[in-house]
C-alpha positions in Angstrom: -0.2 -80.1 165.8 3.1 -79.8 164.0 3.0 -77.1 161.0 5.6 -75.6 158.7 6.0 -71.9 157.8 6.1 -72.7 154.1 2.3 -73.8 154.3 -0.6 -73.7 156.2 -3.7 -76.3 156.3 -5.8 -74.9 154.6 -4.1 -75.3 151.1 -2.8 -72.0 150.7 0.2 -71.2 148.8 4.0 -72.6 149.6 6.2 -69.8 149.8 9.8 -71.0 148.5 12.9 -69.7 149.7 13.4 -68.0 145.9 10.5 -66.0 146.4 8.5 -68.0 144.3 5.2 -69.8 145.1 4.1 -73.5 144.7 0.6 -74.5 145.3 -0.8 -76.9 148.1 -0.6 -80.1 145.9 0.2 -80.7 142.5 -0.5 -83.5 140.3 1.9 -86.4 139.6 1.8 -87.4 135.9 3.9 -90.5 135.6 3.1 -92.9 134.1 0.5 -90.7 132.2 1.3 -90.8 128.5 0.0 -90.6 125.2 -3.4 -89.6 124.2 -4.9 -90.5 127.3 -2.2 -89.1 129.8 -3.4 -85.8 128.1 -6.4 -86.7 128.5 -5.9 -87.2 131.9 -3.7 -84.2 132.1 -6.2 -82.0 130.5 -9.1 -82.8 133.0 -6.2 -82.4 136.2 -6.1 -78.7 134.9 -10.0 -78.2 134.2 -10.6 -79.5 138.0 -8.5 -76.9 139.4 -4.4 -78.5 139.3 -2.1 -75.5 138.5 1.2 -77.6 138.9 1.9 -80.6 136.9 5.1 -82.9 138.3 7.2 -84.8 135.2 10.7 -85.7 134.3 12.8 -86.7 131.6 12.7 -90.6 132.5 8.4 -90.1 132.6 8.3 -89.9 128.8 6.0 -87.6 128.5 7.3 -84.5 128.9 5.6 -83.7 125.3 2.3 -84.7 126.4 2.5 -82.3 129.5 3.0 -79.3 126.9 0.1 -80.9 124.9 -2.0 -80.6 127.8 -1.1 -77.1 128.7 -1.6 -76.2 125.4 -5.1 -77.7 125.0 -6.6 -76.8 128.8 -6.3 -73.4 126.9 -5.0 -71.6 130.5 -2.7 -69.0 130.3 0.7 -70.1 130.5 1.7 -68.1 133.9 -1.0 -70.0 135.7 -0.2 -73.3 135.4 3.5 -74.7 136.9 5.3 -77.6 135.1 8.7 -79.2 136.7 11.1 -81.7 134.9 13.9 -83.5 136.4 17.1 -84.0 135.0 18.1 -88.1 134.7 21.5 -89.7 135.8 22.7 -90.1 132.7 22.8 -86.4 131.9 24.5 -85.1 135.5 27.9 -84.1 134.2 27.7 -80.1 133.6 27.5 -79.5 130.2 24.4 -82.8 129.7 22.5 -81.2 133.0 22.1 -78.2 130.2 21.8 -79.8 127.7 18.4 -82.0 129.6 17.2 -79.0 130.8 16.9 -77.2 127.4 15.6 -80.3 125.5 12.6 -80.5 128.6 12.3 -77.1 127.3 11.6 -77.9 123.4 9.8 -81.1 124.6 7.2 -79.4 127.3 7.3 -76.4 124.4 8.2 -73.8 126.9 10.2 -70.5 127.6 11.0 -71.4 130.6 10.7 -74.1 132.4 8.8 -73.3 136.6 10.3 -76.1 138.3 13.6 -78.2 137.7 14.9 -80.7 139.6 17.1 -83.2 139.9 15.4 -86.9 139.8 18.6 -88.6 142.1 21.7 -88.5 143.5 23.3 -91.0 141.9 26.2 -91.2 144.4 28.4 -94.0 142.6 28.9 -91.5 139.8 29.2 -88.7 142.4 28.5 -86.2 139.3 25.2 -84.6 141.3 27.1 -81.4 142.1 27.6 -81.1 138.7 24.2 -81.1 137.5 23.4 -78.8 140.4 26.2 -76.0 139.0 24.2 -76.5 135.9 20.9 -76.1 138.0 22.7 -72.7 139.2 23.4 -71.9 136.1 20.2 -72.4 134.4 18.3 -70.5 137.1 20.6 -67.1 136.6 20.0 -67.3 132.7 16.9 -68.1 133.1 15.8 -71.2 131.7 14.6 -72.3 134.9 12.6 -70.1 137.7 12.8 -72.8 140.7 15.9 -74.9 141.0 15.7 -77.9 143.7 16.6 -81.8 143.8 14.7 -85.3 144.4 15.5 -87.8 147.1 18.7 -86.4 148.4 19.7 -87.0 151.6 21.0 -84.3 154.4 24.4 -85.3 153.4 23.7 -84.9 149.4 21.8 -81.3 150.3 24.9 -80.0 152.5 27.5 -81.0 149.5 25.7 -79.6 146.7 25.0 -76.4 149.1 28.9 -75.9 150.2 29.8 -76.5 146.9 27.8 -73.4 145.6 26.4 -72.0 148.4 22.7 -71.9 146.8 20.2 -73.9 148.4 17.6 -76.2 146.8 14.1 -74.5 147.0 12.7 -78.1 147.2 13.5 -81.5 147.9 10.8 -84.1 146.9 10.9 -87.3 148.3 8.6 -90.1 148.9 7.1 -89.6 151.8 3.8 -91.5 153.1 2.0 -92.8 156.7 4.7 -95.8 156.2 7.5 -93.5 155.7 6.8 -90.0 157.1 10.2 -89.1 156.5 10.3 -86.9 160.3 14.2 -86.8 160.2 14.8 -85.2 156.7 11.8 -83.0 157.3 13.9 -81.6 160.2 16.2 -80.6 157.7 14.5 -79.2 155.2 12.6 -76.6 157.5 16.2 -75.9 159.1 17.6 -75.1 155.6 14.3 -73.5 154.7 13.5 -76.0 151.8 10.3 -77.3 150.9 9.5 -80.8 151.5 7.6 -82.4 148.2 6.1 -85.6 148.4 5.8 -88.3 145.6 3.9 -91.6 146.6 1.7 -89.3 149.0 -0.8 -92.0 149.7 1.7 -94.7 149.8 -0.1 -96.6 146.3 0.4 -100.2 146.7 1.1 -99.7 150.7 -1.6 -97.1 151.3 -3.4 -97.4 154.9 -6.4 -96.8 153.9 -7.6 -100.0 156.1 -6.2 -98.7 159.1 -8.3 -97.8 162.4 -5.6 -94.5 162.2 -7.0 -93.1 159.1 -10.4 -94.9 159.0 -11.1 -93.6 162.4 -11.1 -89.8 161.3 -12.7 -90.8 157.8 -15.7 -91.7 159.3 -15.7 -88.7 161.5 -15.5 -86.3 159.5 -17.3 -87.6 156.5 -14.2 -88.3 154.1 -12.2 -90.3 152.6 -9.4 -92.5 154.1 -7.4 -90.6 150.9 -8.7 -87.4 152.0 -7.3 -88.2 155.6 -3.8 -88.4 154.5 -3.6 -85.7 152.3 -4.8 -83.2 155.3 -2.2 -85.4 157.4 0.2 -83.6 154.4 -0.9 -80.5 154.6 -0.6 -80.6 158.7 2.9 -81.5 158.4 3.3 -78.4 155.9 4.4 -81.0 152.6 3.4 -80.8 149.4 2.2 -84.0 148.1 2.0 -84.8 144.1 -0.8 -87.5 144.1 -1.4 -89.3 140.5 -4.3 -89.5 139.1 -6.2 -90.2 136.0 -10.1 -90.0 137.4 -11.6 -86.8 137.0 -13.6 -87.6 140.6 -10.0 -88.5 142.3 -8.3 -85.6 141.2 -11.2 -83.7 142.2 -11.1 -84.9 145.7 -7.5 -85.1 145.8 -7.3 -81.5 145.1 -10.5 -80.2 146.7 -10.2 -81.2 150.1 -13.2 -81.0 152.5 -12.8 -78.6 156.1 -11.6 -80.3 158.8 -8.7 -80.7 160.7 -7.0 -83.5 162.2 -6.4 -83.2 165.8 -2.9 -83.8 167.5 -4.0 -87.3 168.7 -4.6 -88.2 164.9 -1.9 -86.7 163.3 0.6 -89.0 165.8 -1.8 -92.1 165.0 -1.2 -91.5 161.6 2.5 -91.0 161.8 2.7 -94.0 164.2 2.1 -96.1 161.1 6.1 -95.7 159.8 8.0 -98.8 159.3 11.2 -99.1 159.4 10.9 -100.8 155.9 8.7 -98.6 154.7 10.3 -97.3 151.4 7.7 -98.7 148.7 10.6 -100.4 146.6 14.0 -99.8 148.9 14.9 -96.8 147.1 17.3 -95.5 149.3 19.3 -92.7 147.9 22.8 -93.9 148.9 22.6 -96.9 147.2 19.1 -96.7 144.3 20.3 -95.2 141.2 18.3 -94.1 138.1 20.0 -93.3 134.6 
């Protein structure tokens, strides 16, 4: 079975590069907003969630702080990351993003900052990284790392500056394992995030790959793929606004896939398995 030294299956801690710690799997919160997203928010924290994933394009950057606020745990246990948009990635907007997420989430600091794409027609990213740099020696930001860059992105921004992104989240599912940037990021000692863990609209939760070890050991067919993420040493950011989901999201049973399943379940990649084509040389977000 193929594991990563940032992780190990059973849900401990990721140790980052920075010296910082991120735990097993945190809790996606788009497109939570508004009095239920709190809500929703809130209950993520009371199950046991100490790491809550937004950005600036989520809108709801102010109801993250809400919910920390309300769940009434102290600030230093509970992890919040932002991600800076393509409209801010020159320098001096990167800062500017990072210290309105600031006001918005109604924090110090902010744990985790990232930033959300490349953007590669504006070819400003190693901009907002420098500003990423920046941010993390004042201070502003503990943990500095990107979204859906590719090897090529990650060696720029890195031979630009010669800091390395803690983290690289990208989507990353049984229809899109993503083995050949995953390479990379243990080589370069980053941390591979995943958003769209369970694939959402795509999720093989029919298939005789992850059905087959569901009804083995008792679980769910969403269970199976998370433990398929914590195998592969990732760090998946499921959303979810059911208290019983996030619960079993989070809480995952023992048992352990064996090598036969893990390959079974990464045998489901297609090579059009991207959930909406969002291929960071050519998707861009503002």
């Amino acid at each position: 079975m193929t594991t990563s030294s940032t992780h190990d299956a059973d849900g401990n801690p990721h140790q980052l590069s920075d010296g910082a710690a991120l735990p097993a799997t945190g809790l996606g919160t788009y497109p939570l907003a508004g009095e239920d997203g709190i809500r929703a928010m809130v209950s993520a924290l009371e199950v046991g969630y100490r790491y809550l994933d937004s950005a600036v394009n989520y809108g709801n950057e102010a109801e993250v702080g809400e919910a920390l606020r309300r769940s009434g745990l102290p600030r230093e246990q509970v992890q919040v990351a932002t991600k800076i948009p393509g409209r801010f990635h020159s320098e001096r907007l990167a800062r500017t993003s990072l210290e309105d997420s600031a006001r918005a989430l109604g924090v110090d600091q902010i744990d985790v900052a990232l930033i959300h794409w490349p953007n590669p027609s504006q070819d400003l990213y190693p901009q907002a990284w420098r500003a990423l740099v920046a941010a993390q020696r004042d201070g502003l930001v503990r943990t500095i790392g990107v979204s859906n860059f590719t090897q090529a992105h990650l060696e720029r921004v890195i031979d630009d500056t010669g800091v390395v992104p803690a983290l690289n989240q990208v989507e990353l599912h049984p229809r899109f394992p993503q083995a050949q940037m995953r390479e990379v990021h243990a080589r370069l000692g980053i941390l591979t995030q995943a958003w769209s863990p369970l694939g959402k609209s795509t999720a093989p939760f029919d298939e005789p790959a992850v059905v087959a070890p569901a009804t083995t050991y008792g679980v769910t067919p969403a269970q199976v793929v998370l433990r398929w993420h914590r195998h592969l040493g990732t760090m998946p950011v499921p959303k979810s606004a059911s208290t019983e989901r996030q619960r079993a999201n989070l809480h995952l049973p023992d048992f352990t896939l064996t090598d036969k399943e893990m390959a079974a379940i990464s045998a489901l990649a297609r090579d059009d398995g991207r959930r909406f084509g969002g291929d960071p040389d050519t998707h861009e977000e503002m």
